[in-house]
N, C-alpha and C positions, 0 to 999 in steps of 0.2 A: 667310365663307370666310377662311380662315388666309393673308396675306402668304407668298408663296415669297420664300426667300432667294436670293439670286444664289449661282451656284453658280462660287466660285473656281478652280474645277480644273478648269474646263473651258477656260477664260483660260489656263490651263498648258498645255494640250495641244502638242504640235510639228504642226508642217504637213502632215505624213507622217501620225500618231496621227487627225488630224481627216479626211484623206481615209479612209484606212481605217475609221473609225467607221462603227459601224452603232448601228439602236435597243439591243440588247442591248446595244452598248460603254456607252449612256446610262441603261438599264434603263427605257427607255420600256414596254416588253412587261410590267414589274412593276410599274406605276402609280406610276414617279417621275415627280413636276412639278418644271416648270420656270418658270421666268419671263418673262416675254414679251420681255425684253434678251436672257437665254439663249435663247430659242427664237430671234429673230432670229440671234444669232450661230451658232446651228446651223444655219440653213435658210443664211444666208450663206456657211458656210465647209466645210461637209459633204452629203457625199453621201445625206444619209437621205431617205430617200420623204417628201416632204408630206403623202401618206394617212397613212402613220404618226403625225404629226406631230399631226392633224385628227384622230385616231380615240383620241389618248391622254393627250392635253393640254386645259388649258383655256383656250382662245384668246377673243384679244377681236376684235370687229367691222373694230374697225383693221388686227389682224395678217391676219385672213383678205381684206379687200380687199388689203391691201400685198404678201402673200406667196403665199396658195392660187390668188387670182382671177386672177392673169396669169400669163404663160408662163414669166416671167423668171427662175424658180426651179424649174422644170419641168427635172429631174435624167434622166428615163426614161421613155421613153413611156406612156402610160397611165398615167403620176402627174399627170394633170392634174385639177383640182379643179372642182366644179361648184358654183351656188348649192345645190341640191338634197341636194348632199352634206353639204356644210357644216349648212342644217336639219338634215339625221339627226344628225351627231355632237355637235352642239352646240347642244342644246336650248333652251339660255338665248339665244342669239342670235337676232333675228327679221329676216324676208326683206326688212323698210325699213332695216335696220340696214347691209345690205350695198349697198343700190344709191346709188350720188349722187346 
């Protein structure tokens, strides 16, 4: 698999640009990746669903305990993430991989 580059302009964004974003403003819905620092900094600082996030990306074992499995990032209800979930989206990752 190809290295994602970090995506500079998303670092530009103003604080206003990042609330208002949505997946289109990121063009997650047209199979742009991100990087696992970019996806941190968007699940940290924007309002996107983490199903979005989980259904379009290619996340690692670490991002999904740190960010899908708790609440802490839980933007709207019904955006809460399950282990069950995370199997379907992301095939490569396996159910030891997420428990401690």
């Amino acid at each position: 698999m190809n290295k994602i580059q970090k995506n500079e302009e998303l670092y530009k964004m103003t604080k206003n640009e990042l609330t208002i974003a949505t997946s289109k403003t990121f063009g997650m819905n047209n199979f742009k990746q991100y990087c696992i620092e970019d996806l941190e900094y968007i699940v940290k600082n924007t309002n996107i669903l983490l199903r979005t996030i989980l259904k379009t990306q290619h996340l690692t074992p670490e991002f999904c305990k740190t960010y899908l499995l708790t609440d802490d990032y839980v933007v709207y209800d019904g955006d809460d993430v399950m282990i069950p979930d995370i199997l379907k989206y992301q095939p490569h990752i396996k159910e030891k991989d997420l428990i401690n």
